[in-house]
Each structure stands twice: as structure tokens, then as C-alpha cells.
N, C-alpha and C positions, 0 to 999 in steps of 0.2 A: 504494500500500500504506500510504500514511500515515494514509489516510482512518480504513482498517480498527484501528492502531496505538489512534488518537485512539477512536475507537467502543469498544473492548475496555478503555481507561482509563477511558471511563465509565462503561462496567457493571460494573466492578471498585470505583469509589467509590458507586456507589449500591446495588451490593451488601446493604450494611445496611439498607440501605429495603425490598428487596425481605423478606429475612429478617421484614420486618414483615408486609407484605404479605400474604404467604402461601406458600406451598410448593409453587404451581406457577411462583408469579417467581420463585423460589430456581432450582430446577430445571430452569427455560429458561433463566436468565440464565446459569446455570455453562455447563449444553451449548452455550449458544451464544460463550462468552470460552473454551471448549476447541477451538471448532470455528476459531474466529478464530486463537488459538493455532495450529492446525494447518497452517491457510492462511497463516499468516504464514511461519513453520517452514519450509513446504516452497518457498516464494516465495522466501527467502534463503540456503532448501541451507542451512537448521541443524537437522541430525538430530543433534542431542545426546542427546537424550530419546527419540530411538526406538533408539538402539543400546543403550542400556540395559536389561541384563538383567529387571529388574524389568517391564520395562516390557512387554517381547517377552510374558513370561509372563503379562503381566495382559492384555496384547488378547486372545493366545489363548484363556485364561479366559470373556473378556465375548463372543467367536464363539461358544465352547461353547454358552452360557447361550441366545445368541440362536436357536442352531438347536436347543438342544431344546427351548425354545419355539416354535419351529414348528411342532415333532411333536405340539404338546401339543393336547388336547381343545379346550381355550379358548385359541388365540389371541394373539386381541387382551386379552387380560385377563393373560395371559405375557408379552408382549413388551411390556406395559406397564411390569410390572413390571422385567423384564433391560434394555429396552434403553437407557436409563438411566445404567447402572455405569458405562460407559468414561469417565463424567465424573471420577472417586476417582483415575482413573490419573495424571491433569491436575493 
């Protein structure tokens, strides 16, 4: 898990690069130092941030979104847009 630790400090200092870059490095690098996050989290049994209220409410929220983009006409053009969010929670 250290590997992972070390990986997630580096997308977090190059962070501002990406901001340059453009707004699809923004956007993968966050979901991916949220997802790293997660897996760290659950690897150590530190649910701090998932007992929290705020927190509970906002996944709920970001399922909402993703399944009524499912329902939706277009898609892939919906779940473009929602699935996304759960990174704001992070």
C-alpha cells in the first residue's frame, strides 16, 4: 500500500500542471487520488469520512444522478456529465 500512498503524493503535486493542461487531466487526476483515497481508506479500516453525515448524503445524491441518467434519452452524454460528482465529496 505504500506504493499506492507514494502514486497519490504525486498526483497531488502535479496537480497544478494538470490545471494547465486541461480539464480532462484535472478531472482524471482528482477521480483517480479519490479512488486511491478510497482504497487506501478501506485497506487501513479508516472510515472517518464515510461515517460522516455529509458524506452519506452526498453518495446518495451522486447514485441519484447516476441512475437517472440511465433512464435518460442520451446516455452516454448523462453519465458523462453525473458520473463525475463523487469526486466534490473527496
Amino acid at each position: 500500500m505504500n506504493y499506492l500512498s507514494v502514486i497519490n503524493q504525486i498526483l497531488i503535486i502535479f496537480l497544478p500542471i494538470s490545471l494547465i493542461i486541461g480539464s480532462g487531466f484535472v478531472n482524471s487526476s482528482v477521480a483517480l487520488i479519490s479512488f486511491i483515497y478510497i482504497v487506501i481508506s478501506i485497506y487501513k479500516k479508516d472510515f472517518l469520512l464515510i461515517k460522516n453525515k455529509f458524506f452519506i448524503l452526498f453518495a446518495f445524491w451522486c447514485i441519484y444522478l447516476i441512475i437517472i441518467s440511465l433512464f435518460s434519452d442520451y446516455v452516454l452524454l448523462s453519465l458523462e456529465s453525473s458520473l463525475f460528482y463523487i469526486r466534490f465529496g473527496f
